[in-house]
C-alpha positions in Angstrom: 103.3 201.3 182.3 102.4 202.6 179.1 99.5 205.8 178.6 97.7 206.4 175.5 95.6 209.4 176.0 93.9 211.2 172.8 93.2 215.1 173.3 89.5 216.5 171.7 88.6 220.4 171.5 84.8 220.1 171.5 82.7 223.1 171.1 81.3 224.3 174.4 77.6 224.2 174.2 78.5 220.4 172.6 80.3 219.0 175.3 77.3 216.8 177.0 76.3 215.0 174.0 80.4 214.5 173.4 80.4 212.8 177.2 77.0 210.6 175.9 78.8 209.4 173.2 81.5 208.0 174.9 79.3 206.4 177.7 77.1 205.1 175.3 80.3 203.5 172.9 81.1 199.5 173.1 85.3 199.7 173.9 86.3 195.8 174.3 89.0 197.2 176.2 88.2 195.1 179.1 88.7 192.1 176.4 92.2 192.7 175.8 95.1 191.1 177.7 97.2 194.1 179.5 94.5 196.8 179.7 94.2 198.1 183.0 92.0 201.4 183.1 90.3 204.4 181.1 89.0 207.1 181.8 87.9 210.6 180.0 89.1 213.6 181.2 87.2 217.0 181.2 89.4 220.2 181.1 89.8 223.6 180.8 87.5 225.8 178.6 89.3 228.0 176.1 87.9 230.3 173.4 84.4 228.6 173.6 86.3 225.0 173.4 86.1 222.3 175.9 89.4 220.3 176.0 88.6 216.4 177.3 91.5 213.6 177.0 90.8 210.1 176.8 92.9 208.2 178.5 93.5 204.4 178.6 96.4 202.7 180.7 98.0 199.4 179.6 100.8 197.4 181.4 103.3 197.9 178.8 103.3 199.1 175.1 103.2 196.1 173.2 99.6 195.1 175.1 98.8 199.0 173.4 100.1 197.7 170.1 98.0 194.4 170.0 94.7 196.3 171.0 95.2 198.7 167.9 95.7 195.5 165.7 93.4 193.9 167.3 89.5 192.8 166.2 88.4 194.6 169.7 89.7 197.7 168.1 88.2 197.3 164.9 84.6 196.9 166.0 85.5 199.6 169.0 86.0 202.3 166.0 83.6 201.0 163.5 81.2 203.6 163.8 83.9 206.5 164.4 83.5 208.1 161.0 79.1 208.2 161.7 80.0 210.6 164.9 78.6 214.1 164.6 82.4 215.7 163.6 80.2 218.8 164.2 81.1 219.0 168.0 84.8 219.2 167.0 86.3 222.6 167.5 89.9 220.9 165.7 91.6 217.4 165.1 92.1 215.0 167.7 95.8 214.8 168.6 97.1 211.3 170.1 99.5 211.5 172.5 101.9 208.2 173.8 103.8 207.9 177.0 106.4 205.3 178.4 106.9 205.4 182.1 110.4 205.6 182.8 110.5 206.1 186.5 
């Protein structure tokens, strides 16, 4: 099992139109040989800051490495850099986990 999960601070009174844009995305994740779930995660609130965590499990890491050099990934980020970077209380942080048990 292999987790890729991205962390997001997104200003508070921003954190609906943050959800929309993710439900409204095209992912091709369900293209890709491997991928098994995804999900985003809503967390704590902290100094006027939502914290959310998207989170995509894959079989193993390599099925991970071929969707980020693959086409699906390409046209699933396209339009990344057109997102309102307004909502972002910080950088994103990408986080990568192995099972090992």
């Amino acid at each position: 099992m292999y987790l890729a999960m991205n962390r997001f601070k997104i200003h508070k009174d921003r954190a609906e139109d943050f959800i929309r844009m993710w439900k409204e995305r095209e992912s091709y994740l369900d293209e890709m040989e491997g991928f098994v779930a995804f999900h985003l995660l809503r967390g704590a609130e902290e100094d006027g800051a939502v914290l959310f965590a998207s989170y995509t499990h894959w079989r193993e890491k390599k099925d991970f490495e071929n969707w980020v050099g693959s086409e699906q990934f390409k046209k699933s980020h396209a339009r990344a850099h057109q997102s309102d970077r307004t909502m972002f209380a910080g950088p994103s942080k990408l986080e990568l986990f192995e099972s090992v048990i």
